[in-house]
VEXSE-184944 format. One record per residue (C-alpha): residue number from 0; residue in three letters; x, y, z. Coordinates in steps of 0.1 Angstrom, whole numbers, plus 5000, padded with zeros to 4 digits. Layout:
BEGIN
{nr NUM; rest ALA; X X; Y Y; Z Z}
...
This chain:
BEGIN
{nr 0; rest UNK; X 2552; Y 0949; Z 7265}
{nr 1; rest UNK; X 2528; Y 0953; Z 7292}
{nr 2; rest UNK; X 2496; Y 0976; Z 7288}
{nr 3; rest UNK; X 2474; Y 0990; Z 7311}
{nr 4; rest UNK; X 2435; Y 0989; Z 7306}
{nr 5; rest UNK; X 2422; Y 1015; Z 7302}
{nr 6; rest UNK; X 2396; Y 1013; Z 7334}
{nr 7; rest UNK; X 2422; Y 0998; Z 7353}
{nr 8; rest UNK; X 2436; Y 1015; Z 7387}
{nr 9; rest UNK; X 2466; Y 1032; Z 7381}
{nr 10; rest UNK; X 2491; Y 1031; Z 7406}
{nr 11; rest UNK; X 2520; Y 1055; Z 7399}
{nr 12; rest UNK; X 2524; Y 1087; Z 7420}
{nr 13; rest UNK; X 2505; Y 1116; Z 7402}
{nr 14; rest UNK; X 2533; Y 1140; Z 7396}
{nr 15; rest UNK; X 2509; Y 1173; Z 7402}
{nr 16; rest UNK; X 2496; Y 1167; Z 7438}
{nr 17; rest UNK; X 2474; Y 1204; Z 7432}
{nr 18; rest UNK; X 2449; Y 1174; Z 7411}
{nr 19; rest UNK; X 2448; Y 1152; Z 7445}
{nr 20; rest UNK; X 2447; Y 1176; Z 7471}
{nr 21; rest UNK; X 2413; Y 1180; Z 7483}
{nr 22; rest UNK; X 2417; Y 1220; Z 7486}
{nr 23; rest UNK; X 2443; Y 1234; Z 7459}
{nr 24; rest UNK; X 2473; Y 1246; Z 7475}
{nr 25; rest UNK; X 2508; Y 1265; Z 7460}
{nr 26; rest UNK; X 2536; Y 1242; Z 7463}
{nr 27; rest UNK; X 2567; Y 1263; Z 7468}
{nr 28; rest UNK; X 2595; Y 1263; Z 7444}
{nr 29; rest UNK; X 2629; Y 1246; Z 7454}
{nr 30; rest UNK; X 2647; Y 1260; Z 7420}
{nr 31; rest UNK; X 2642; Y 1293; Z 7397}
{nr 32; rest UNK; X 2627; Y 1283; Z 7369}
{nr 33; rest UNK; X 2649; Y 1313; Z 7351}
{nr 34; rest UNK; X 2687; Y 1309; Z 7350}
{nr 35; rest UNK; X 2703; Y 1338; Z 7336}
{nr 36; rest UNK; X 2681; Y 1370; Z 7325}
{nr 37; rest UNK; X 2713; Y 1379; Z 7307}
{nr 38; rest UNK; X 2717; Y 1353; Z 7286}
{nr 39; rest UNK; X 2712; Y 1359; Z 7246}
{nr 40; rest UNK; X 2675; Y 1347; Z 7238}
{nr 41; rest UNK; X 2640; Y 1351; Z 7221}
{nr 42; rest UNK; X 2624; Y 1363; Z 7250}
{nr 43; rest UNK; X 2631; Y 1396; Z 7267}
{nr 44; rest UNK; X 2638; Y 1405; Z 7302}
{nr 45; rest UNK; X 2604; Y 1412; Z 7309}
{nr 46; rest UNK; X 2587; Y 1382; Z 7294}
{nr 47; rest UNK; X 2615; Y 1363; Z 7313}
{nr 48; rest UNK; X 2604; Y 1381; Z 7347}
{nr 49; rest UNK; X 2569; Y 1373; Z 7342}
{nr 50; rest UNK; X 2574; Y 1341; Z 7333}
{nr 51; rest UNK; X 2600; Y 1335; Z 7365}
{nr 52; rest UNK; X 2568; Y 1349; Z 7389}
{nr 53; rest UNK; X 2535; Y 1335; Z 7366}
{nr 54; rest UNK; X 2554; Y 1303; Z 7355}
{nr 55; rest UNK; X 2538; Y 1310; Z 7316}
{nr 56; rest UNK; X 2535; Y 1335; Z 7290}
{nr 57; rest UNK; X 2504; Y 1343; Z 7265}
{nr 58; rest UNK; X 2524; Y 1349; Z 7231}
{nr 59; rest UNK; X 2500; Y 1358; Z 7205}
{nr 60; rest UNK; X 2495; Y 1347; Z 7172}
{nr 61; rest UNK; X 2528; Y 1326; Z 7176}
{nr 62; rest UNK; X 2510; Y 1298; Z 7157}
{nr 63; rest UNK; X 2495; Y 1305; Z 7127}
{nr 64; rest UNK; X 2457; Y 1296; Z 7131}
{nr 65; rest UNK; X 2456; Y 1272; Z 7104}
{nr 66; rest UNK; X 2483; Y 1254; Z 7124}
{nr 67; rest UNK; X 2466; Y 1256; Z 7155}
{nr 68; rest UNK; X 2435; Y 1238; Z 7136}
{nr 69; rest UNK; X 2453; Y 1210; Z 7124}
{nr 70; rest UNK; X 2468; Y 1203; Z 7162}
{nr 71; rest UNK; X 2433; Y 1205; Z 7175}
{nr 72; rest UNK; X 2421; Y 1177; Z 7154}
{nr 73; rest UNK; X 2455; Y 1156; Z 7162}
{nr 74; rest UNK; X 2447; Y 1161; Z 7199}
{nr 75; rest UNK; X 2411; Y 1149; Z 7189}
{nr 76; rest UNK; X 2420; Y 1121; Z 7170}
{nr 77; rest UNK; X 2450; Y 1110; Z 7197}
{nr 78; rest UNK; X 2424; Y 1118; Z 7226}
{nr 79; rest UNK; X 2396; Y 1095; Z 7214}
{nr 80; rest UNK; X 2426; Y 1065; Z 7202}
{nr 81; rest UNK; X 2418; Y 1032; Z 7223}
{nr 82; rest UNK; X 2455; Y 1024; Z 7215}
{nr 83; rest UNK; X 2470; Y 1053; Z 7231}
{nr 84; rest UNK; X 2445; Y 1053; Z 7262}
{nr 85; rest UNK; X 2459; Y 1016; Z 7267}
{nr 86; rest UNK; X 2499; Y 1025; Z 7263}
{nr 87; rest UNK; X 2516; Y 1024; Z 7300}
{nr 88; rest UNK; X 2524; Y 1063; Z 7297}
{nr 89; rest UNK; X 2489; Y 1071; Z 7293}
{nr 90; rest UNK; X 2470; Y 1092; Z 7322}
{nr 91; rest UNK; X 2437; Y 1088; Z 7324}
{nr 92; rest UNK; X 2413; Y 1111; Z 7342}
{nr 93; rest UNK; X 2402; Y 1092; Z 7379}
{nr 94; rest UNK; X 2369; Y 1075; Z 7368}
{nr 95; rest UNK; X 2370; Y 1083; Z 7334}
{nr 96; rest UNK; X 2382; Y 1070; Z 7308}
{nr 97; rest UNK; X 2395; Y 1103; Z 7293}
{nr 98; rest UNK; X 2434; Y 1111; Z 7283}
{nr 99; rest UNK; X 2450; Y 1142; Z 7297}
């Protein structure tokens, strides 16, 4: 299996072209990103709507914060992980050698 350094160039396409742009721009959507507001689900016709125009939604307290402490530290630990900076799906920040 072939790895990629992790101060090497990367040559794949960046699949978010707002991070190369030099000004940020809105890149128009081809597709709704909601289906059916009908449709049986968690969420309700409002948080569907804003989520269909703001493309997220804030849900508090939907991880308990001891949970959210634990991920934090995973992140941490995976973030600062030679290992995972060098596997091929790996993107590193341009000049930097940190993992988004």
């Amino acid at each position: 299996m072939e790895t990629t350094p992790p101060h090497s160039i990367d040559t794949r396409e960046d699949s978010y072209p707002s991070r190369v742009y030099p000004e940020p721009e809105f890149l128009k959507r081809c597709d709704p990103i909601v289906c059916d507001f009908e449709a049986p689900g968690p969420l309700s016709t409002a948080q569907l709507s804003q989520f269909e125009r703001d493309g997220f939604l804030i849900l508090p307290a939907f991880f308990p914060e001891t949970d959210i402490a634990t991920y934090k530290e995973e992140i941490k630990r995976l973030c600062a992980s030679r290992e995972i900076q060098q596997r091929p799906e790996a993107i590193l920040e341009p000049n930097h050698c940190e993992l988004r």
